[in-house]
C-alpha positions as CSV (number, residue, x, y, z in Angstrom):
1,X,111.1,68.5,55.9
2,X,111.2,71.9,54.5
3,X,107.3,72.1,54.9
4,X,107.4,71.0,58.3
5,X,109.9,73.7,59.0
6,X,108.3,76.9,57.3
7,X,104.7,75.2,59.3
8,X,106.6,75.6,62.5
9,X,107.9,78.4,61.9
10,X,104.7,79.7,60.7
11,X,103.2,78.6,64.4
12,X,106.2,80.4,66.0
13,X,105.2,83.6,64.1
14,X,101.2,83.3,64.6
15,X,101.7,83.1,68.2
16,X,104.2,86.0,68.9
17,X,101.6,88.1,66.8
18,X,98.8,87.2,68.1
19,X,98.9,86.1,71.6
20,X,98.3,87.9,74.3
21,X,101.3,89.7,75.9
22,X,101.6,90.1,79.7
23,X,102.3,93.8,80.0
24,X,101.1,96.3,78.0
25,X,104.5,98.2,77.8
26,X,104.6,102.3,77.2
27,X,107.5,104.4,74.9
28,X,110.8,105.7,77.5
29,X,113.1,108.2,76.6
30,X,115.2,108.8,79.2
31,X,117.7,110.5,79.0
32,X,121.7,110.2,79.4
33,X,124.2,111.9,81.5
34,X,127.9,112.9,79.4
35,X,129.8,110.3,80.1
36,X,131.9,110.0,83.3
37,X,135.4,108.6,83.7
38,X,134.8,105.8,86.3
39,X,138.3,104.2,88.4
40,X,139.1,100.5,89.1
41,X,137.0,99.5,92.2
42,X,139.1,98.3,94.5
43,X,139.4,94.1,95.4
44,X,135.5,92.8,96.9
45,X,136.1,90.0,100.0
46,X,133.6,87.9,100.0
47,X,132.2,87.3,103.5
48,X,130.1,84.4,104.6
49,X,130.0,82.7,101.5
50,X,128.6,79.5,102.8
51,X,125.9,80.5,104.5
52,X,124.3,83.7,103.0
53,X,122.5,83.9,99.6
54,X,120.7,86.5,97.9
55,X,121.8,89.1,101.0
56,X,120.2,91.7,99.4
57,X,120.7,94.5,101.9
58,X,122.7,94.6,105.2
59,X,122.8,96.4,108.1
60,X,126.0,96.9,110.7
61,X,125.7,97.6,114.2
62,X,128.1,97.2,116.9
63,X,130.6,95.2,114.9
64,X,127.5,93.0,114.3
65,X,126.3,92.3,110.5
66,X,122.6,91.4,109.7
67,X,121.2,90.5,106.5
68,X,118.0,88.9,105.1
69,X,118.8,85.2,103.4
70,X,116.8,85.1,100.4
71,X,114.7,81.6,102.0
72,X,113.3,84.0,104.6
73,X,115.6,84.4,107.5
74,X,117.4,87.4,108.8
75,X,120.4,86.7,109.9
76,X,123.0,88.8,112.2
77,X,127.1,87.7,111.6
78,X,129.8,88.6,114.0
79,X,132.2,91.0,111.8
80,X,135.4,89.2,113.3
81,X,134.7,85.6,113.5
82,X,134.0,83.2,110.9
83,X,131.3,82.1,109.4
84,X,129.1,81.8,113.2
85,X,125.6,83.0,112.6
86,X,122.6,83.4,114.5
87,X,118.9,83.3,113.1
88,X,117.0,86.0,114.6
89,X,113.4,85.7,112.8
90,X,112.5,83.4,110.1
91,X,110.1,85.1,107.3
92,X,107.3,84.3,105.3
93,X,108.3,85.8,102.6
94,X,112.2,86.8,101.2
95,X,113.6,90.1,103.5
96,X,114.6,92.9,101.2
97,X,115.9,96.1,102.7
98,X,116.1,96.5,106.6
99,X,117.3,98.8,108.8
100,X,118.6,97.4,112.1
101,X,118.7,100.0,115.5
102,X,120.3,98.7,118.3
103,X,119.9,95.0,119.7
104,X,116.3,95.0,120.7
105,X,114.7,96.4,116.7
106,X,114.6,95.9,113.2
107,X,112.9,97.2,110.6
108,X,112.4,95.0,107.4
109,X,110.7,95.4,104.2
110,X,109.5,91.4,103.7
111,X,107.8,90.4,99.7
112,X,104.6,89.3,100.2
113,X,104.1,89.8,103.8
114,X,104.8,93.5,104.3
115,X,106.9,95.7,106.7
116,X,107.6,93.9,109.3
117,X,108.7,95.5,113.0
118,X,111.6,92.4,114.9
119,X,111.8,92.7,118.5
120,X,115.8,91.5,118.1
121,X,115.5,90.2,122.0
122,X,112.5,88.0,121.6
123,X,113.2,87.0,118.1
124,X,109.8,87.6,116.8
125,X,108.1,90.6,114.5
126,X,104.8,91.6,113.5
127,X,103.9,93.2,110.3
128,X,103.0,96.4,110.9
129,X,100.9,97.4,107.4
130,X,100.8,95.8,104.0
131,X,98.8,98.1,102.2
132,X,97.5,101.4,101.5
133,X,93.7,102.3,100.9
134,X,93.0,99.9,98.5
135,X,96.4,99.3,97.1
136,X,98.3,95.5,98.6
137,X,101.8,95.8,98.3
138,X,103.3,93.6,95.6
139,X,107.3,94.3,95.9
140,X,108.0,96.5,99.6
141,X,111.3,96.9,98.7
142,X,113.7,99.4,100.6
143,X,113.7,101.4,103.5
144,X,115.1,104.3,105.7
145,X,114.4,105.4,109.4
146,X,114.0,108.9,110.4
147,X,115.7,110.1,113.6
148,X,112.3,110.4,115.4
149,X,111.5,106.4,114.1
150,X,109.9,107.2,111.1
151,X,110.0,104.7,108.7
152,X,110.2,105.7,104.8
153,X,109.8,102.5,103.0
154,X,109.2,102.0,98.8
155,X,106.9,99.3,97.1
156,X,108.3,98.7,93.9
157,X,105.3,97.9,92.4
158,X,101.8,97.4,92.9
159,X,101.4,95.5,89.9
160,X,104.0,92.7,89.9
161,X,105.6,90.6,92.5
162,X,109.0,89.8,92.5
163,X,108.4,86.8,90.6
164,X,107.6,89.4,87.8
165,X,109.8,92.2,88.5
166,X,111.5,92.1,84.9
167,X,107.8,92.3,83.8
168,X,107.6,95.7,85.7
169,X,110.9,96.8,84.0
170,X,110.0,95.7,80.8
171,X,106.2,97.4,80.8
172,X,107.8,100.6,81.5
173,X,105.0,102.0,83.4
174,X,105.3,104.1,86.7
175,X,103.6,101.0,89.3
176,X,105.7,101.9,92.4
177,X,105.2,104.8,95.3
178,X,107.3,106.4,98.2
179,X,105.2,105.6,101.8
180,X,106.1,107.0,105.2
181,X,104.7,105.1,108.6
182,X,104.1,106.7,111.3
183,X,105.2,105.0,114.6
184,X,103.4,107.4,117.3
185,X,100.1,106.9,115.3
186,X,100.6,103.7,113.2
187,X,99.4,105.3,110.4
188,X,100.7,105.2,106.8
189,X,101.0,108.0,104.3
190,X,101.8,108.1,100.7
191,X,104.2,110.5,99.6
192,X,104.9,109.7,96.2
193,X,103.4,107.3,93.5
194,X,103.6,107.1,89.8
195,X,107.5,106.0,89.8
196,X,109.5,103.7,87.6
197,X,110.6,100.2,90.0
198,X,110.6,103.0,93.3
199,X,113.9,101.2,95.2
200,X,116.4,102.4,97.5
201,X,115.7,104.9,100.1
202,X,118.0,107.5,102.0
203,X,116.4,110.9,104.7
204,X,118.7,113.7,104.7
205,X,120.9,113.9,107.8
206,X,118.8,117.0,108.3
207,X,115.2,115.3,107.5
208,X,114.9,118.3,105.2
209,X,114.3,115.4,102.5
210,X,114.2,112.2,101.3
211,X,115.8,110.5,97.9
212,X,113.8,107.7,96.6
213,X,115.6,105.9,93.7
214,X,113.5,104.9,90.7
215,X,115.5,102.1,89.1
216,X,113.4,101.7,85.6
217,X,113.7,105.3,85.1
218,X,117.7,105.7,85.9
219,X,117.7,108.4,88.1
220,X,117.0,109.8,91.7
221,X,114.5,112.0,92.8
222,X,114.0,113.8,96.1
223,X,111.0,114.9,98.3
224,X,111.4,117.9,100.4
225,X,109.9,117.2,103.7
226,X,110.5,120.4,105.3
227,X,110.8,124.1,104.4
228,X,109.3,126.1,101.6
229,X,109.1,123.2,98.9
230,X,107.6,120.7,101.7
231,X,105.5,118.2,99.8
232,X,107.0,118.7,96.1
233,X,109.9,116.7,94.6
234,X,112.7,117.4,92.0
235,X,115.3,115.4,90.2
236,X,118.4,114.4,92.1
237,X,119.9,113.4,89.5
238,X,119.5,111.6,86.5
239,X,120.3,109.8,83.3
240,X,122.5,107.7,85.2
241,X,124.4,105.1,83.5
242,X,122.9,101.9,84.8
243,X,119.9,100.6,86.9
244,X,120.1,102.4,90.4
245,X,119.4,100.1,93.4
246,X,120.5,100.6,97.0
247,X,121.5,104.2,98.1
248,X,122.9,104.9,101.6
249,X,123.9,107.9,103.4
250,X,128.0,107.0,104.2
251,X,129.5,107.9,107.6
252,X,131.9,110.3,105.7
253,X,128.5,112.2,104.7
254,X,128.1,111.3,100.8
255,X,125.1,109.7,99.6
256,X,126.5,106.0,98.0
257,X,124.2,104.2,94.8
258,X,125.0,100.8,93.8
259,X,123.6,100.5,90.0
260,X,122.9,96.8,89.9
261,X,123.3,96.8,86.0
262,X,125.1,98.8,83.5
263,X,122.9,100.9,80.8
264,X,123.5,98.7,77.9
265,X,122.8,100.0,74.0
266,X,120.3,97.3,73.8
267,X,118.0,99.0,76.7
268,X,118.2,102.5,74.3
269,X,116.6,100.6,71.4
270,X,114.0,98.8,73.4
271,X,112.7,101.1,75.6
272,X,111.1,103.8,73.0
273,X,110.0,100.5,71.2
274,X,107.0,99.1,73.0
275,X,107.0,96.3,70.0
276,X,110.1,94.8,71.3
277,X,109.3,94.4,74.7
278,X,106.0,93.2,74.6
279,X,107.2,90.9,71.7
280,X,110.0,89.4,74.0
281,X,108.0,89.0,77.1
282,X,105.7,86.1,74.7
283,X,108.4,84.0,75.4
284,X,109.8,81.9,78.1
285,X,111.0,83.6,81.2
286,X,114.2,82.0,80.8
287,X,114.3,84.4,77.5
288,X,114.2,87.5,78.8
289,X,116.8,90.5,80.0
290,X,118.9,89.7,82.5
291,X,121.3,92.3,84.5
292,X,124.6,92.3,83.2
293,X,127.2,91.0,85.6
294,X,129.5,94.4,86.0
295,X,129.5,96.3,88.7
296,X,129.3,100.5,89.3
297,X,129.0,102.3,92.8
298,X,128.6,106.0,93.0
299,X,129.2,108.5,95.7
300,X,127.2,111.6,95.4
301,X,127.1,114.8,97.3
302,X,124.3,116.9,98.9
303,X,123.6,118.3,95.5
304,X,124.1,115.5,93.2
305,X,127.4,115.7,92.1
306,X,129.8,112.8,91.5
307,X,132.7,112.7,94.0
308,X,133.4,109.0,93.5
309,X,132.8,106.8,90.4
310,X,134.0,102.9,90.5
311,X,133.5,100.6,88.2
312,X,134.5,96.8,87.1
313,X,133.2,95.3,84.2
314,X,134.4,91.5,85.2
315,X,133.6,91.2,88.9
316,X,133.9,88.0,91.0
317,X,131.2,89.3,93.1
318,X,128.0,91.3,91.7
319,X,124.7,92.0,91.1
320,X,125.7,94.6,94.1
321,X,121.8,95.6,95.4
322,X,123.0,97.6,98.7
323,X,125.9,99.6,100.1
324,X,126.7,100.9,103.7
325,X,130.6,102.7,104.3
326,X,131.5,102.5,107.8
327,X,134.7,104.3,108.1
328,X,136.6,103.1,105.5
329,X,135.0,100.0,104.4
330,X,132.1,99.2,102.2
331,X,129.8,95.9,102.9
332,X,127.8,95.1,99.7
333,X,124.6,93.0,99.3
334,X,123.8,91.3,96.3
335,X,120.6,90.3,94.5
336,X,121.1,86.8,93.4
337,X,124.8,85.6,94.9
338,X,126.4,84.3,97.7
339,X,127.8,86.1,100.7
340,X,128.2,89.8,101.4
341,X,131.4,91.9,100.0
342,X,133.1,94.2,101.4
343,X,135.7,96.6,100.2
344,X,138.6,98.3,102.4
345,X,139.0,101.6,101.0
346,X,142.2,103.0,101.2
């Protein structure tokens, strides 16, 4: 028996040697901000519970919510009213951020089909573009829409599709890019590349810039698209203590990040340690990191600066991808649960 045992485990050993990994994962050392002093986040409602799963981002217009369901459909909820939806389009592919204008368009970022462009009236959409040069997007992700209908979308990655995302993470290598379409031409330009899991998108009230958050890299950079620095970028901020996600301009002016996963001690070992993540990533899927379950939102300001800092570290509702504050309430969209939260704000 003891042969058989020190044979297997000799097996076991061979193999996560020599096989192949999937990624070929690059040293991070990114650093930390000092420590900040979070508050309790107030009590999350669950809304829709029943019939929404995997919302990950939302939109809210004219006391009207809209989501994407993770099995394709996007959905539109009256905020006073039960559980009563209506489908508006059903997807190819699993709707990730949108941005809804009105009742007759929507703009939505759709995995493996593209941005898409929903004619609300006539319940259909087209996609609009699904690559760039010779680049297909893998993981369109987020997106934001200019005052003039400029769209400012991210692809997460062009090397892994969502059904590999945590291989992107893991791999630690900058896959994802910052695009702008143009809707008078119909053309698409690339504003950034070269960033860690690009993510949530927000334009300045002014236009002046853009932030694109880079969610491997914990932190948020910004593009200047007008003025002296027009075509450069700088840090927004950084060394933020968890994965950042969805980040929205609020109607009270602050910029809002959800961080969909704290910043755990495990994360500073692996990631200057390309050993342990192309060692882990030998085994089954079902074996590696998950996000923890704890919950962070931060409200920034113009320049960076923390105004607001909540945090719950045993939530009944998280995995919180996306954030809009309408007056005084927050609706939250969530990677991998059910319904959408919201939070009255007092």
């Amino acid at each position: 028996m003891k042969r058989i045992l020190l044979a297997l485990l000799g097996i076991i050993a061979a193999y996560l040697i020599f096989y192949p990994a999937p990624i070929e994962p690059a040293a991070l050392n990114w650093p930390e901000m000092e420590p900040h002093e979070s508050t309790t986040m107030p009590a999350i409602e669950v809304l829709f519970p029943r019939t929404c799963q995997d919302c990950e981002d939302i939109s809210v217009v004219d006391n009207y919510l809209y989501t994407g369901h993770g099995d394709g459909r996007l959905l539109r909820f009256p905020l006073a009213g039960g559980d009563r939806l209506t489908e508006m389009v059903q997807f190819k592919g699993r709707p990730l951020g949108l941005e809804v204008l009105g009742d007759s368009l929507a703009w939505v970022c759709v995995e493996q089909e593209g941005l898409a462009r929903v004619d609300l009236r006539n319940r259909t959409y087209e996609i609009v573009v699904n690559s760039y040069n010779d680049t297909t997007f893998q993981l369109i992700d987020y997106l934001d829409v200019a005052a003039n209908g400029d769209v400012y979308f991210t692809d997460a990655s062009d090397k892994f599709s969502d059904d590999d995302l945590q291989y992107d993470v893991l791999e630690g290598r900058p896959n994802g890019a910052l695009y702008r379409y143009n809707v008078a031409s119909g053309t698409t330009d690339r504003l950034m590349d070269n960033l860690y899991f690009a993510n949530g998108v927000v334009v300045a009230p002014d236009e002046s810039y853009v932030l694109v958050a880079e969610t491997a890299g914990f932190r948020i950079q910004k593009y200047w698209l007008s003025g002296p620095r027009a075509g450069s970028s700088e840090i927004f901020i950084e060394g933020l203590p968890g994965w950042p996600d969805g980040i929205s301009l609020g109607s009270d002016g602050l910029i809002y990040v959800t961080l969909i996963s704290p910043r755990i001690a495990m994360h500073n070992f692996i990631l200057p340690r390309p050993w342990t993540r192309r060692l882990v990533t030998k085994l089954p899927k079902s074996f590696l990191p998950k996000p923890v379950k704890a919950n962070r939102i931060l409200a920034l300001d113009n320049q960076g600066a923390i105004i607001h800092d909540w945090a719950d570290d045993n939530p009944v509702f998280s995995s919180i991808s996306s954030i809009e504050r309408i007056g005084n309430t927050l609706y939250l969209g969530t990677l991998d649960e059910a319904g959408v939260g919201r939070i009255s704000l007092k």
